[in-house]
N, C-alpha and C positions, 0 to 999 in steps of 0.2 A: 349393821346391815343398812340401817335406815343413811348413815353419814357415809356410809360409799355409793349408794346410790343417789346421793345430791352431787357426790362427787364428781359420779360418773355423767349426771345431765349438765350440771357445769362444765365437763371436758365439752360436751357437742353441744355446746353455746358458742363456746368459743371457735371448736371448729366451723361452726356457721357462717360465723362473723367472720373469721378469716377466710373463707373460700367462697361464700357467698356473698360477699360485702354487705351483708342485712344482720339488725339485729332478730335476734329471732321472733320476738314480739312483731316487727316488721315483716320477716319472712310469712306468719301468718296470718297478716293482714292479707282480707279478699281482695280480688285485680278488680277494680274497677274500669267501665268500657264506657266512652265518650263518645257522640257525633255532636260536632260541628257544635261543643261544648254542652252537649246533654245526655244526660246516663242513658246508657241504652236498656233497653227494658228487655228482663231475660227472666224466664220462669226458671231457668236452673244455673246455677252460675258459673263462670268462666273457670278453665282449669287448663293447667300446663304439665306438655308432654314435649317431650326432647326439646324443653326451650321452648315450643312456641305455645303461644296463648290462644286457645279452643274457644271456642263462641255457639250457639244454638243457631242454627245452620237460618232457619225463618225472620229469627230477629235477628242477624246482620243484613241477610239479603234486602230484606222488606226496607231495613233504616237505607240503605242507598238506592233504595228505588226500585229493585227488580224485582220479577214474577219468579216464585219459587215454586218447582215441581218433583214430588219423591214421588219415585216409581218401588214400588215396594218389589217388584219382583227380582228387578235385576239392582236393588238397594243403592239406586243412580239418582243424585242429586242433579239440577237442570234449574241453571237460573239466569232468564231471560230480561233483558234493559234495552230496550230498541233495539241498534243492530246488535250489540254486545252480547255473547252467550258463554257460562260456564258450568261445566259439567264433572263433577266429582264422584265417585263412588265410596261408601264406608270400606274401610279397613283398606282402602287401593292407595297408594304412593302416587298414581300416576293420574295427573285431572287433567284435564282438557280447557285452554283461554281461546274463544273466536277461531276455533276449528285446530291448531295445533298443540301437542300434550305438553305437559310441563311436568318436571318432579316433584315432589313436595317433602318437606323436611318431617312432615309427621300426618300422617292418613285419619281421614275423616273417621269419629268414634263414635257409640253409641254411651250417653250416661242419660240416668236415670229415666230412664226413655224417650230421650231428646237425641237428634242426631250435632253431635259436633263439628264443626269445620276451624279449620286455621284462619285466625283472624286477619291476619296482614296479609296473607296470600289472597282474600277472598275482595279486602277494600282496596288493595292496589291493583287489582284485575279489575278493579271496573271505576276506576282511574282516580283513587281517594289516596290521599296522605298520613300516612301513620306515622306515630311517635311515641317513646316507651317513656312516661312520666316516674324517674324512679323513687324518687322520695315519697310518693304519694302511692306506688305501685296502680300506675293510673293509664288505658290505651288510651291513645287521643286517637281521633277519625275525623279527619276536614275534608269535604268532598263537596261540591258545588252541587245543590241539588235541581231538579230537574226543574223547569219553566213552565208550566203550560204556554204556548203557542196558541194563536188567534187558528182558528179553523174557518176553513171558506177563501170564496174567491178565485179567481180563475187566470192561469199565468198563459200567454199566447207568445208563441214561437213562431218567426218566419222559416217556409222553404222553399226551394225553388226548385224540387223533382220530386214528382209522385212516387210513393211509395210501391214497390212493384211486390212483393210478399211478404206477410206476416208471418209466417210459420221462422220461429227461430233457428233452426237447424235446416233451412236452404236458404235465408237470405243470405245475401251479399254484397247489398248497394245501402248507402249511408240513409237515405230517405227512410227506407222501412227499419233499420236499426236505431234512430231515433225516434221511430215507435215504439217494436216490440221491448226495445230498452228499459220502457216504464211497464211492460206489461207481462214477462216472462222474466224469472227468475231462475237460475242456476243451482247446482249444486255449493257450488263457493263463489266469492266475488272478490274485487279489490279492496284492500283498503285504502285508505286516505296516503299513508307510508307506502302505497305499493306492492306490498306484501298480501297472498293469498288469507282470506279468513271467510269467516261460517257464514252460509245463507240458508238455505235449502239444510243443508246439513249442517249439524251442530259439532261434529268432530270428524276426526277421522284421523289412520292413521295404517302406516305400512311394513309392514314383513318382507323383510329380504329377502329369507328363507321362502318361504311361498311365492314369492314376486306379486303379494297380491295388496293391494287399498282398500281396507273398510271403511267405509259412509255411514254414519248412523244419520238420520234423518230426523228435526224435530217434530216432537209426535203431534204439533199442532196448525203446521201449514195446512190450507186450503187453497183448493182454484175458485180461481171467480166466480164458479156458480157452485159455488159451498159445497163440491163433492171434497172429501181427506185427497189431499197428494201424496203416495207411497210410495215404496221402493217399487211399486209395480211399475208404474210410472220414467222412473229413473231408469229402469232395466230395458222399460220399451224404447225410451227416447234412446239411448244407444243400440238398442242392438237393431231397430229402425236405419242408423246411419252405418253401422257394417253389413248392412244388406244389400247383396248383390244388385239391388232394383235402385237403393239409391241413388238421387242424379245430384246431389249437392255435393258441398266442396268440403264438407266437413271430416271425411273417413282420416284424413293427416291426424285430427284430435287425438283417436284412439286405435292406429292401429298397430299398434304391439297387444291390443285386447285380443287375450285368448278366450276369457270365457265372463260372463257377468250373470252372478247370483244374486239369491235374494235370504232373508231368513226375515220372517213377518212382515209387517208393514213399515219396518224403518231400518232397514239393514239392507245396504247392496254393497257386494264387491265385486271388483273387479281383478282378477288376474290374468296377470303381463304373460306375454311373451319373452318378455325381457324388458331389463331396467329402460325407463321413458323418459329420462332427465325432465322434459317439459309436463309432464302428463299433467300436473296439478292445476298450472296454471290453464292447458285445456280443457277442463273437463266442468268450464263456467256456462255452456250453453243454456239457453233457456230451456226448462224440461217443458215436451208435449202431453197432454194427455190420454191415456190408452183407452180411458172410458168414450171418448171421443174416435181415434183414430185408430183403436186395436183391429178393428175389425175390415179397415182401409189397406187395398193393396197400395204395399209402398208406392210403387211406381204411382198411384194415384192421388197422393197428398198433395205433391205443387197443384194440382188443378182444381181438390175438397175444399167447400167454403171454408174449411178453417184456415187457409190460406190469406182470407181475405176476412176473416171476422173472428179472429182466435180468440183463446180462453188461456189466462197464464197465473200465476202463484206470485206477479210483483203488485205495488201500489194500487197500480191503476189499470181498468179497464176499456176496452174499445167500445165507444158509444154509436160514432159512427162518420161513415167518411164520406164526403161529397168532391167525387175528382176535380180538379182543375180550383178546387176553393177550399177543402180544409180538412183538416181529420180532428174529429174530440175525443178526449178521454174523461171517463170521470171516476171520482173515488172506487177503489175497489173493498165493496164493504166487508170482505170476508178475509184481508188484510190480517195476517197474523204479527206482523211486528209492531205493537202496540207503544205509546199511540199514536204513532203514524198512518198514514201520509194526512198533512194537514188543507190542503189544495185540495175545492171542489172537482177544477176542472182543469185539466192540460188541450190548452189548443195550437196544433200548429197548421198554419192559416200559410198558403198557397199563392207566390208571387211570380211573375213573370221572367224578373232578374234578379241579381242581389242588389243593384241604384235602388227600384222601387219596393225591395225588403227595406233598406234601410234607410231611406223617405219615409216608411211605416215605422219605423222604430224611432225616427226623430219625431214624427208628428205622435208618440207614444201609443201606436194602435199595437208594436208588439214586447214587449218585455226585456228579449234576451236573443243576441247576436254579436257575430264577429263582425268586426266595421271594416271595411273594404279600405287597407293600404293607403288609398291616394285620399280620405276622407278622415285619418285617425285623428290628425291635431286638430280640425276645425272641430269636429264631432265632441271631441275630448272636451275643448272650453266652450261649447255653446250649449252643450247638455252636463255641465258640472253638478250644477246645483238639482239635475233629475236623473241621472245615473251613475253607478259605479264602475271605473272600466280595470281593469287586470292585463298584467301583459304576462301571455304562455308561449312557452316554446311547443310549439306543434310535434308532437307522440308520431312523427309519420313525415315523408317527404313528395314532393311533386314530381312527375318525371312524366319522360316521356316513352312508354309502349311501343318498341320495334317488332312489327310481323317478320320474325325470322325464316319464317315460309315463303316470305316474297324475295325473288328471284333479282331484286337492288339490293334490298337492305339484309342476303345473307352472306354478304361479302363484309367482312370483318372492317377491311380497310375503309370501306363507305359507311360504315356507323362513327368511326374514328372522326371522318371527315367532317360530318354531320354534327356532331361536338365538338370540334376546334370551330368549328365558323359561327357558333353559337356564343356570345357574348353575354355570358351568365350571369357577371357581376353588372353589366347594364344592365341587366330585365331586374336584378333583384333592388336597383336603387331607382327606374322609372317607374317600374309595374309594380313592388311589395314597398315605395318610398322607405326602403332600407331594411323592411321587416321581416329579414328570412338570413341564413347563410348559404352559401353554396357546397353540395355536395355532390359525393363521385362516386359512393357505392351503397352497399344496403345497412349498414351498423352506422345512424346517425348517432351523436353526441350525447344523445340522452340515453341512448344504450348501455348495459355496462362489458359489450363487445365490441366497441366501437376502439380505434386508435389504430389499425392496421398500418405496417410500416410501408414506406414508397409507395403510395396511390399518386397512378399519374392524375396530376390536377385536371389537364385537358385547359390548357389557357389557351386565350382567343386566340386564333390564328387562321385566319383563312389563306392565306398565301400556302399553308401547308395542306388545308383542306385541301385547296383545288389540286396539291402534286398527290394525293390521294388520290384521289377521282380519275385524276389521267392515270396512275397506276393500276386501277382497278380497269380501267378501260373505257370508261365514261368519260368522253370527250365532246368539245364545243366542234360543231363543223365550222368551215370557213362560211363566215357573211350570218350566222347564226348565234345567236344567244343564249341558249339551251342546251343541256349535253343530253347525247346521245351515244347508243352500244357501240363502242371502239370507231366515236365519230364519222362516222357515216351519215351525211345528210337523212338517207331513211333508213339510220337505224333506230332502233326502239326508241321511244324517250324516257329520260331520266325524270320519270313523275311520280310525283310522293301527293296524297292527299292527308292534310294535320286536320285529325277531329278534336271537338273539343264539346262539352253537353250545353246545349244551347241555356243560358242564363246563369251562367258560371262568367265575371268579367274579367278575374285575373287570368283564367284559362282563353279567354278570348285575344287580350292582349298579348299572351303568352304566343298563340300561335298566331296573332300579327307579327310579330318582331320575329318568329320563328321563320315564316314563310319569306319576308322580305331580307332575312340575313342570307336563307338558302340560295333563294334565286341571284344576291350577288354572287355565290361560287358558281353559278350555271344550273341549278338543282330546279326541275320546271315544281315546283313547291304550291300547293292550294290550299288556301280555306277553308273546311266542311264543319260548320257547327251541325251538332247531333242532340235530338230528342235523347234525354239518357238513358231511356229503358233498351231504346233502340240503339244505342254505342254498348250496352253492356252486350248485346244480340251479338254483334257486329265484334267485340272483343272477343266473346266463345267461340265465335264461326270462325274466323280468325279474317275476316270480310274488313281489313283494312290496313293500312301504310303504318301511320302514327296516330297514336292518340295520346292527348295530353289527359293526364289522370292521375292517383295521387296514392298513398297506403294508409292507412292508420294501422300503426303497430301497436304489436300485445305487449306485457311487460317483460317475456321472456326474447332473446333477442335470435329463436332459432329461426335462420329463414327457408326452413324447411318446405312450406307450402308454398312459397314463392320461386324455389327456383329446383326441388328435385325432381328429375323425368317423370316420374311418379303420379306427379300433379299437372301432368301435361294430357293426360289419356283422354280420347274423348267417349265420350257415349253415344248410342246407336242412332241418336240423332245428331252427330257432329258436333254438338256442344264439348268443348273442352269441361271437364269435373273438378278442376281445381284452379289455383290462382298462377300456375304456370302459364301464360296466356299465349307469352311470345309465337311458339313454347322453343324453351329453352332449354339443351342436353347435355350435359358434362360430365363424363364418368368419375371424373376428379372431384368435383363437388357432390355426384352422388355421394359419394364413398363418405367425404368428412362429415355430410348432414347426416348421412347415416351413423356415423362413429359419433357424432354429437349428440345423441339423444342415449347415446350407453353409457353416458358416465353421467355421472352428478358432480362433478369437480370443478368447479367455475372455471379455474386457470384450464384445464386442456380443454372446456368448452370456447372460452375467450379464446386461444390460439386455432383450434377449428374453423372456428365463424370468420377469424382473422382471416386465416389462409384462402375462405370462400369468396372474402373479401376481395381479396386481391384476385381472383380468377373474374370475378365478375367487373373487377375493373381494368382487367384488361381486356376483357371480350365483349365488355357493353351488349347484354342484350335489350339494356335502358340507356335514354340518355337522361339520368340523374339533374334532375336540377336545383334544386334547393329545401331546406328546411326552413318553415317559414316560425315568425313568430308572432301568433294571435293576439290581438285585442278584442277581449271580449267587456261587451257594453250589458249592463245588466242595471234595469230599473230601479229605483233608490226603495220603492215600495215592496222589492222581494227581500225577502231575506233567507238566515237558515242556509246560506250556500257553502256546502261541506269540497273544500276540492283538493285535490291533489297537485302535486307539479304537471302534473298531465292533462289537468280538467277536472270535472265535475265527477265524483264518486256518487255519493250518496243521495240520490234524487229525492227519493221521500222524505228528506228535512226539511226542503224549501216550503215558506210558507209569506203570507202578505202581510205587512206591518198594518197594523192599526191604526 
């Protein structure tokens, strides 16, 4: 008995060694776990399940840096590294890396009353390199560990337009969005790759069947003055923007939202009306808070000091603003993404132009700017050895704003005309000293719906303009210089006034060379720089010709709030509510914006946005004119600048060298 049972453990030695490639002496040797060539320290020891190698969920997290949190109720793992967040459940297949789920080859376990995680799933989520050492049955983990960073000090920004509202969810003008930027956080944000990930929320995820998105919220944000931010929160800041009293432009975000719940303090969803293609990436607004504004008739928010002194869940907070000279921010100490933000203070300090911003940035009074076109190469070698400079293709294009309400410019043929006589590629090689491309409709280059086929160029031509203009009816009288309604010495005149925000100087020079090309084809063309708070007044009322002004696009390329009827409506004070400005009506591109946002299919979204493409360049309700490409100058004493192809992502890494 005894020599068939040696016989029989001799058979499954062999079969080990043959199917396992180990001796079996080897086979039971313990897995030993390495960081960055040192045992990891584990009160219970590593163990494999379908192949992968289990780890005690505290001692992997802790060895790469992050804050581990069990929630015993719902048995949900939660493990936080700056922006980085991943969240696992025992016995679930399905975890969650920076807000979208992933599968996993074998579910988090419980032994000897330690909870388990998969080891290589947990150190290459949070960006470490594993290797399976087999001779020695050995995990390796190399993973660059975290720095401490100098804390303190204070970074100063030039700008040259007041900020006209703080409240996230009605601004609209760039001055106050590079405020509330540092000071209002979202539900989700960018990352550096472009891709939606976790801010405010630590996951989430969507049911087709229900058409609905659960948000779970991490259960340790706070607002600036240390009240919890909760799904309460999140529930009010949207259902705020689908309220009939809303005057902001924001209702495009979410309206396929049928209804938005809550369950506790960290649970909101949202269910559709129908599938939202875009919804994700809209649903980044900075959240308001209800403990503040629940009690505020909507209609009364643009005018509640929180308007002008808000409280938000980012970095940093509002200290205080002194118009016409500077707004400060300083640490927000209730800051939940730890340990971030390393900056005392953010200040952006108030200039008359951008010459004398960037006078202040060579004489180093401010940090961080884009160098003005006709100043990049001097700039570049006389400030080498005290600044870094980057070149970006600008996320957005310049153009020019036709009021298609005004009774010249709703004549199709006189917008046509109006852009032939324009010499695009001069202004981009005098005025941007080469820094930009010319374009002709709304999906630039960096889109991934950009490439429409047969866009008319619109190359210079005024000889065609002017037989436009006579076609339209607008002609020169005899012994006169100016055209007028079907030339008639006193008929109407053909006068166009180009705005542009007074200390803006590529916009300046834009409509010099604007005005003086016009009035060669006979067009009596003006001047009018504009205060900007008062051109934005003046864009809603729709109180103007042209205005030179610009977009900064989102990463999704729908141009949904730019050009659907929808977003043309005004409100009971003639304020136009969305970014329709012109406004502009096409039942044809309703139709595709709207088919655009039903599918999730890139290809028939790319061929929608195509087709929109092409109706808007043939009907110009913009005169399109270029995609510029930024040099941004940044002091040698910042660092920490996290960015993307698009810009700066990550504000709270920046920090001052030592």
């Amino acid at each position: 008995m005894l020599r068939k049972s040696l016989v029989g453990f001799a058979v499954l030695a062999m079969v080990a060694t043959m199917f396992l490639g180990l001796p079996l002496a080897q086979a039971n040797t313990p897995i030993r776990v390495t960081i960055n060539g040192a045992p990891l320290t584990m009160d219970v020891a590593p163990t494999i399940q379908n192949g992968r190698t289990l780890v005690p969920m505290r001692a992997i997290f802790e060895a790469l840096g992050a804050q581990v949190h069990w929630d015993d109720a719902t048995s949900t793992i939660r493990a936080y590294r700056r922006e980085d967040a991943i969240v696992l459940q025992l016995g679930n297949r399905t975890a969650w890396v920076n807000g979208p789920s992933r599968q996993l080859d074998v579910a988090p376990v419980a032994v000897g009353g330690r909870t388990m995680v998969p080891l290589r799933f947990v150190a290459e989520a949070l960006g470490a390199e594993v290797a399976w050492v087999d001779a020695t049955r050995t995990v390796t983990v190399q993973h660059t560990p975290y720095t401490a960073k100098p804390i303190g000090g204070t970074i100063t920004f030039g700008a040259i337009s007041e900020p006209v509202i703080l409240n996230p969810i009605l601004s609209t003008d760039t001055a106050s969005s590079d405020i509330h930027g540092w000071i209002s956080y979202g539900l989700v944000r960018t990352a550096v790759d472009l891709t939606v990930r976790n801010s405010i929320a630590d996951r989430w995820s969507w049911d087709q069947a229900s058409l609905t998105w659960t948000f779970w919220l991490r259960p340790d944000v706070r607002w600036s003055d240390g009240r919890p931010l909760t799904a309460r929160d999140v529930k009010f800041t949207y259902d705020t923007i689908l309220h009939p009293d809303y005057d902001g432009v924001r209702r495009t975000n979410v309206q396929h939202v049928a209804e938005i719940t809550t369950s506790g303090d960290h649970i909101v969803r949202f269910r559709m009306r129908q599938v939202d293609a875009p919804f994700l990436l809209n649903i980044g607004l900075g959240i308001i808070p209800h403990h503040i504004l629940g009690n505020v008739p909507v209609r009364e928010h643009r005018a509640h000091s929180f308007s002008r002194q808000p409280i938000g869940a980012g970095p940093y907070l509002l200290d205080r603003i002194i118009p016409g000279q500077f707004a400060a921010l300083r640490r927000n100490p209730h800051f939940w993404m730890a340990p971030r933000p390393y900056i005392d203070q953010i200040v952006f300090r108030r200039y008359a132009d951008i010459n004398v911003m960037q006078a202040a940035f060579e004489a180093g009074d401010i940090d961080w700017m884009t160098i003005t076109p006709d100043a990049v190469d001097r700039v570049r070698r006389e400030m080498a050895t005290r600044a870094n400079f980057r070149d970006i293709p600008n996320h957005g294009y310049d153009y020019m704003s036709l009021n298609l309400e005004n009774p010249i410019l709703r004549d199709r043929r006189v917008r046509e005309a109006l852009k032939l006589a324009l010499d695009r590629p001069a202004m981009v090689r005098s005025i941007l000293n080469g820094l930009g491309t010319v374009v002709n409709s709304h999906q630039i280059p960096t889109t991934w719906a950009s490439g429409a086929a047969n866009l008319n160029t619109y190359a210079f031509n005024q000889t065609r303009a002017r037989q436009l203009l006579d076609e339209a009816g607008w002609r020169i009288p005899a012994g006169q210089t100016m055209r007028r309604r079907d030339g008639s010495p006193t008929g109407d005149p053909m006068r166009l006034g180009v705005q542009w925000n007074t200390g803006n100087a590529i916009r300046q020079d834009t409509a010099a060379m604007a005005v003086r090309q016009w009035r060669e084809i006979g067009v009596d063309a003006a001047d009018r720089p504009t205060e900007w708070s008062v051109m934005l007044d003046d864009l809603t009322l729709s109180r103007f010709e042209v205005v030179i002004i610009g977009w900064a696009l989102g990463l999704d390329p729908d141009p949904f709030p730019f050009f659907h009827s929808s977003q043309a409506v005004r409100g009971a004070d003639g304020h136009i509510r969305g970014f329709n400005r012109q406004p502009f009506v096409n039942a044809e591109v309703d139709r595709l914006l709207e088919a655009g946002r039903l599918t999730v299919d890139v290809a028939e979204r790319r061929a929608m946005y195509q087709q929109v493409d092409q109706i808007l360049n043939r009907e110009l309700p913009y005169i399109w004119l270029w995609q510029r490409t930024l040099v941004r100058g940044v002091a040698k004493r910042v660092d920490g600048i996290i960015e993307s192809p698009i810009g700066t992502i990550i504000a709270e890494a920046r920090f001052i060298r030592r």
